[in-house]
C-alpha positions, 0 to 999 in steps of 0.5 A: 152221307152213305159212307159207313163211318167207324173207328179205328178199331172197327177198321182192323176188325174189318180187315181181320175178317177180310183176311180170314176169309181170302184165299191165301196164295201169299201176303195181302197186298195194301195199296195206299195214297202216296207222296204227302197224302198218306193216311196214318191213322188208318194204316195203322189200323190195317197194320195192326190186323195184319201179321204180313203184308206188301205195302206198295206206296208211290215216293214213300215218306218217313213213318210207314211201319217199318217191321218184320212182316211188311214188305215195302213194293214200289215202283218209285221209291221216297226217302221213307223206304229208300235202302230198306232191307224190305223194299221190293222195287218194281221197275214200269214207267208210271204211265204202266203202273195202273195197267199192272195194278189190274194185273200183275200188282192186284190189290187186296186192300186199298187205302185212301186218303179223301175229303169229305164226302160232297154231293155223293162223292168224294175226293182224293184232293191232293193225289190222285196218280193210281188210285182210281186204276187201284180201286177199280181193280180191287173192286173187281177182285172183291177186295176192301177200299177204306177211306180217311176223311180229312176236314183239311183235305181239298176238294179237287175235281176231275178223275179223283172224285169217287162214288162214296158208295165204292167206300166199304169203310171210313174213318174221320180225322182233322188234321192239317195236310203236310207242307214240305219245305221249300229248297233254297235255290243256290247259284247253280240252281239259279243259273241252270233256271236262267237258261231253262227259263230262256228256252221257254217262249209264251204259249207253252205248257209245262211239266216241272218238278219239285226242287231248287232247279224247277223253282228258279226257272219259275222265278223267270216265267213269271212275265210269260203269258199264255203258259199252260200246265200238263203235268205229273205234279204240281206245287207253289210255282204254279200258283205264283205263276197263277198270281202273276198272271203268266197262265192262260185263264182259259186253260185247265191246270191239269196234274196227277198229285200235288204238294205245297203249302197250305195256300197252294190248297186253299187255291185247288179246294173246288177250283173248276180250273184245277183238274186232277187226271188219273196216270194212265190220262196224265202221264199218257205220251200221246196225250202230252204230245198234243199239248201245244209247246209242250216242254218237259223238264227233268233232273237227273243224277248224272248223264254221259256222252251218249246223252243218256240220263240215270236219274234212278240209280245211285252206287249201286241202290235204286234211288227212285224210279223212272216216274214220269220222267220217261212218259214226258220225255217222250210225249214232249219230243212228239210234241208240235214246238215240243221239247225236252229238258235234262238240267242237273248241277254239273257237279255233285255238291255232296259227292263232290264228283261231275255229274257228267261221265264218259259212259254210265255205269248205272241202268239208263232212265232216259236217253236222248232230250232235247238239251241238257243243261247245267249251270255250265251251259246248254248242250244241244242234243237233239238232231245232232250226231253222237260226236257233235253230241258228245262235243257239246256235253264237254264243252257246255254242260261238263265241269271245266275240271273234267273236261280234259278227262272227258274228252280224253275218254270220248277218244277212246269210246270212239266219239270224237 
């Protein structure tokens, strides 16, 4: 193994010479692997060498240091950073971010998450997404790239297997990788996956999510066969898709990060089938678009007439981000037999308002799927005009208790 292996301390000691000799012109800028690949232990280390610093973590989770000094830059943002008082919210579409981390977001210090080190290399497992762009741009800047080795990370292939000679310093851990809970899919996730499930013929590739909505459509994709992934994520319902016989074994599982359960690792862990793509390939619309029968399917926090999509902003703080959702939309609508879904609940369980409204009055994610679809029904929208749009999100997608108001209003925006 070439990789020069430290302690903890001997971490912080590097990065307080580092930061000693850079030439000051603001705050070092620390990017690290995120979602449920962040390495704790050797940002603590990196935190206790830097008085301040900008921390840019994509779907930040709970335990990143949360004090005076550290700004939390983003351009998604996770529950672990969501309304911090110190969150610096960067608006791209994910398939941009690598472009800006080169230019505009340069690190100074990027931090990663890895196995151990294989024949020479090492890999970033389960979260691949801007880090090989990260990397890059720090080593042309002259900055660090610190590495964890985790015994219990998986070895995945594709473009997040690294030199390990690119590694300055690493440290060695064994712990077990995060497996986030499932979510318990209600009678509105199970219907909306019904009808997502429907629009889904053999041969088709798929981008899903995480979430109640994506699982249950999963649940009836099981008897397909031929279905291919190309997405930003993966989780368990590809491999029960996997088990059940529903996916081309010819085709490559192609996807930027992943999360699930310990088995869903065990079934990446050098799986020639398995390839994790870097953003900039992944999320590229041109490259989705070439997928055959690609089908996207989003969620967001609410749409309206127009068949505009916020799935970024809620009363009034940023939420998350545009992610992929925009990369997908777009690549799948180009797409041959493409399309491009939007289902979401019809009603806010915990707000307890619709989620469909006459005009959003929250910045717009996307605009202009294929259908939308709720539990109430699909609304077809692509190839129709905005009134005959805007007739089919009342009728079949709103809340039978809003519809009077929303076609009340539809009046008065001139679409009906």
């Amino acid at each position: 193994m070439s990789i020069r292996v430290g302690s903890a301390e001997d971490v912080t000691t590097a990065v307080q010479r580092f930061a000693s000799r850079r030439t000051p012109s603001g705050p070092p800028r620390v990017v690290a692997s995120g979602n449920f690949a962040t390495p704790h232990p050797l940002l603590q280390a990196v935190d206790a060498a830097l008085a301040s610093y900008r921390l840019n973590v994509l779907n930040a989770q709970a335990g990143l240091p949360m004090r005076a000094g550290v700004v939390h830059e983003t351009s998604f943002v996770g529950p672990g950073v969501r309304r911090s008082a110190a969150l610096a919210y960067v608006p791209s579409r994910l398939s941009l971010l690598p472009a800006l981390l080169g230019t505009a977001l340069v690190p100074d210090i990027v931090l990663l998450h890895c196995s151990k080190p294989w024949h020479g290399k090492v890999s970033l497992g389960i979260e691949v997404n801007v880090l090989p762009a990260a990397v890059e741009a720090v080593r042309q800047r002259g900055g660090l790239v610190l590495a964890q080795l985790n015994e219990r990370m998986p070895y995945t292939f594709g473009d997040g297997e690294l030199s390990d000679d690119l590694v300055d310093l690493a440290i060695e851990v064994d712990e077990p990788m995060p497996s986030p809970h499932g979510t318990r899919a209600d009678a509105a996730s199970r219907r909306i996956g019904e009808l997502v499930a429907e629009r889904v013929p053999d041969g088709s590739t798929l981008q899903l999510g995480i979430g109640a909505i994506p699982d249950a459509a999963l649940d009836g994709l099981v008897d397909r066969t031929g279905l291919r992934i190309w997405s930003e994520m993966i989780g368990d319902g590809v491999l029960r898709l996997e088990q059940e016989g529903a996916l081309d074994p010819a085709a490559e599982v192609v996807a930027s990060f992943m999360f699930g359960s310990s088995d869903l690792y065990r079934w990446v862990d050098r799986n020639p089938r398995v390839r994790m793509a870097r953003t900039e390939r992944a999320n590229d619309p041109a490259s989705i678009s070439q997928q055959p029968r690609m089908t996207s399917i989003n969620s967001a926090l609410e749409v309206d007439l127009f068949a505009q999509a916020n799935a970024s902003r809620r009363e009034g703080w940023i939420h998350s981000g545009f992610g992929g959702a925009t990369d997908f939309l777009v690549g799948a609508l180009h797409a041959r037999d493409g399309q491009a879904l939007i289902a979401l609940r019809s009603w806010h369980p915990k707000a307890d308002v619709s989620t469909v409204v006459a005009l959003l009055d929250e910045p717009v994610t996307s605009f202009q799927p294929t259908a939308i679809i709720t539990e109430q029904g699909v609304a077809e929208v692509r190839g129709h005009t905005e009134h005959e749009q805007a007739l089919a999100i009342i009728e079949h997608a709103a809340h039978p208790d809003v519809r009077d108001e929303l076609t009340e209003e539809a009046h008065h925006l001139g679409l009906v």
